[in-house]
C-alpha positions as CSV (number, residue, x, y, z in Angstrom):
1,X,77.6,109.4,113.0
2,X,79.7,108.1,115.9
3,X,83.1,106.1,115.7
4,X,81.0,103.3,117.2
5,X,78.1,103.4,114.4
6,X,80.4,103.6,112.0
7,X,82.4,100.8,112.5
8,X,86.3,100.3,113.3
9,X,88.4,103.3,112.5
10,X,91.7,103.0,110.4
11,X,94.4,104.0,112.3
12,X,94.0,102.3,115.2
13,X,93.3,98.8,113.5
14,X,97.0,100.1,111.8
15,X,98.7,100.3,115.2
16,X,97.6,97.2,116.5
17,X,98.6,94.5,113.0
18,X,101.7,97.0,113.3
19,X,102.1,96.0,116.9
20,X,101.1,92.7,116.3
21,X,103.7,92.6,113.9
22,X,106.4,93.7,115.9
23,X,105.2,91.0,118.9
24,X,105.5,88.4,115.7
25,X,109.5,89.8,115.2
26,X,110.4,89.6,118.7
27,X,109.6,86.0,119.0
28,X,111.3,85.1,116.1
29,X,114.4,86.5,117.5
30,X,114.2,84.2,120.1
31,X,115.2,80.5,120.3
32,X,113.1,77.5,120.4
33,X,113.7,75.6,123.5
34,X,113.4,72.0,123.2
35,X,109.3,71.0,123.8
36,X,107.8,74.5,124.7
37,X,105.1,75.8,123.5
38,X,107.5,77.9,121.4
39,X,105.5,77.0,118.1
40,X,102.0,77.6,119.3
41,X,102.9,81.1,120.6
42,X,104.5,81.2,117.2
43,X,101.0,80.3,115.1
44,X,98.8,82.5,117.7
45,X,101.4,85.5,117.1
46,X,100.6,84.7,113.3
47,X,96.8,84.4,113.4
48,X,96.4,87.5,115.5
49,X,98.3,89.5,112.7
50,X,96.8,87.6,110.2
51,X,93.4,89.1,111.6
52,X,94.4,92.8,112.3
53,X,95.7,92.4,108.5
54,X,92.5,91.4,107.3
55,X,90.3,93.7,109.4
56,X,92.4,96.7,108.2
57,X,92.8,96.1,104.2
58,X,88.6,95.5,104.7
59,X,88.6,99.4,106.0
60,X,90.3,100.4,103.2
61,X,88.1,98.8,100.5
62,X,84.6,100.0,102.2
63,X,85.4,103.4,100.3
64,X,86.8,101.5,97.0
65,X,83.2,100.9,94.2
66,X,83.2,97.3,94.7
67,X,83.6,97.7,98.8
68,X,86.7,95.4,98.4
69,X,91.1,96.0,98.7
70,X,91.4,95.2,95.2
71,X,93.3,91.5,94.6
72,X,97.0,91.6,94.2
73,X,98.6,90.5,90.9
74,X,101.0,88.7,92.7
C-alpha cells in the first residue's frame, strides 16, 4: 500500500503542528501595533495549529482498538 492510499503519514503531520507552533511563538514575541491585523494573524496562527494538532493525535489513535487518542483526564 502507498503513502497516498494509506492516508497522512506521522512525522510529517509532526513537523508541520511543530512548525506551526514555532510560527505561533514568533508572533507572540512581537508587539501589537495599534489597529493591525495583529489579532487575526494571531487566531489564524492558532487555528492552523489547532488543525495539524488534531490531524496528528487522529494518526496516532488509528492504531489504538477504539481508532481514537484516548481522552485526557485533565
Amino acid at each position: 500500500m502507498s503513502e497516498k492510499e494509506a492516508g497522512p503519514s506521522l512525522e510529517p503531520t509532526l513537523n508541520e503542528w511543530l512548525k506551526a507552533r514555532e510560527e505561533t511563538r514568533a508572533h507572540l514575541t512581537t508587539a501589537p501595533p495599534p489597529g493591525s491585523g495583529w489579532a487575526q494573524r494571531l487566531a489564524d496562527l492558532l487555528a492552523t495549529e489547532e488543525s495539524w494538532q488534531t490531524q496528528y493525535t487522529e494518526l496516532l489513535g488509528r492504531d489504538t482498538p477504539d481508532h481514537r487518542f484516548p481522552r485526557s483526564n485533565r
